[in-house]
N, C-alpha and C positions, 0 to 999 in steps of 0.2 A: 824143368818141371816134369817133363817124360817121366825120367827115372823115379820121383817120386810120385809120380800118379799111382793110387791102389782102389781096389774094389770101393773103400770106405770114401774116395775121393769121389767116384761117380756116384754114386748114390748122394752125398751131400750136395751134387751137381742137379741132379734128379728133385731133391729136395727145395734149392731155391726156384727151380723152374714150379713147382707147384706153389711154392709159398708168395711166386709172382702173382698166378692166375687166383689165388684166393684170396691176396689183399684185394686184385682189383673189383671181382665179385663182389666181394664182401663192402666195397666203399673206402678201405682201412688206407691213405694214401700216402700214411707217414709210414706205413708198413712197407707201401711199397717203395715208395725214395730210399729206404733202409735196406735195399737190396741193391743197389746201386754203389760205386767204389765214386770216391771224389773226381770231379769230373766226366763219369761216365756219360755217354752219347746214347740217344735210342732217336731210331730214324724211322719215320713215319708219313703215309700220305707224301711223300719227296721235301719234309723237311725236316731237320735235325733238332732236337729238343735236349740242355741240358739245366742241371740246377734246377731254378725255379720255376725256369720255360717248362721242363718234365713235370714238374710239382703243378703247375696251372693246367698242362697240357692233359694228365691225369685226373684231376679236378671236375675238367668239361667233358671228358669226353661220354662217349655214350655210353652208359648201364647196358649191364648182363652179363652172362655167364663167357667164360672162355673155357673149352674144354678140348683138350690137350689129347694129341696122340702121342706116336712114336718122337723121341729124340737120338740122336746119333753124335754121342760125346766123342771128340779128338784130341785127346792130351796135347801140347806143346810145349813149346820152352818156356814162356808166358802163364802160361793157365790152362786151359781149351779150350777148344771150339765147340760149339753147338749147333747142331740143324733141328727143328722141331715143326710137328704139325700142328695148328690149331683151327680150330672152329671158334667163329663170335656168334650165338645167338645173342642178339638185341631184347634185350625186355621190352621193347615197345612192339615184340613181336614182328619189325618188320626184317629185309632180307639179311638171311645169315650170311656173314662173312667165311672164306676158307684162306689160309694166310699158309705162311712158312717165316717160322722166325730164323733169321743168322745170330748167333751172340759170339762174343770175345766172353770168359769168365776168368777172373784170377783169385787166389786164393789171398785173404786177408787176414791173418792171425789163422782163428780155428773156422773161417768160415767163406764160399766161396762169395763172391758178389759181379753182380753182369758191369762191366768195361764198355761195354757197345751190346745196343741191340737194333737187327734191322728187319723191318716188319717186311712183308710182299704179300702181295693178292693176287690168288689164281684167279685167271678169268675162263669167260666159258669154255674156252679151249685151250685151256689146262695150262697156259702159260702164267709164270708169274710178272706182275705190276709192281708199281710204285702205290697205286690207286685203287679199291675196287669200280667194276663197272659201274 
């Protein structure tokens, strides 16, 4: 996949990482399942969620905004890797979360979809968790 990674590739990389955080803003959950490749894994709080465990797991979890920094795509043979920043403010106003996603993505037809994704939580001294505090 290296060799065919191009400018048009990262950017459409860039593309599902925000069309992640606005399905889940937004509530839309069959949006977000539909960014996911058959089988895909997203690991959370130190358990693995796929299928319909993701599809329930997305369903309850808590409302509000995720708002996304810097990402650092790495082509591979596979697809590429992803490292990203995020922010959770909570609608219920209470504490914001600070996370770092790891992802697997591969390309499927014309379009990329997340393989793995694995959440972490910095904690106060700046290490990342499984958990927040």
């Amino acid at each position: 996949m290296t060799d065919a990674y191009s400018p048009a590739d990262r950017q459409d990389v860039e593309d599902l990482l925000s069309a992640y955080v606005l399905a889940l803003d937004t509530d839309d959950v069959d949006a977000a399942m539909a960014l996911f490749a058959e089988g895909a894994e997203f690991r959370t709080y130190g358990r693995a969620f796929v299928g319909e465990k993701l599809r329930r797991m997305f369903e309850t979890a808590p409302k509000g905004q995720h708002l996304t920094g810097r990402s650092l795509v790495t082509p591979t043979a596979e697809g590429a890797t992803v490292r990203s920043q995020l922010v959770f403010l909570p609608a219920d106003r209470s504490e914001h979360r600070l996370t770092i996603y790891d992802d697997e993505v591969v390309r499927d037809g014309d379009r990329w979809l997340f393989r793995s994704r694995t959440v972490r939580f910095m904690d106060s001294a700046g290490r990342l968790q499984e958990r927040p505090e």
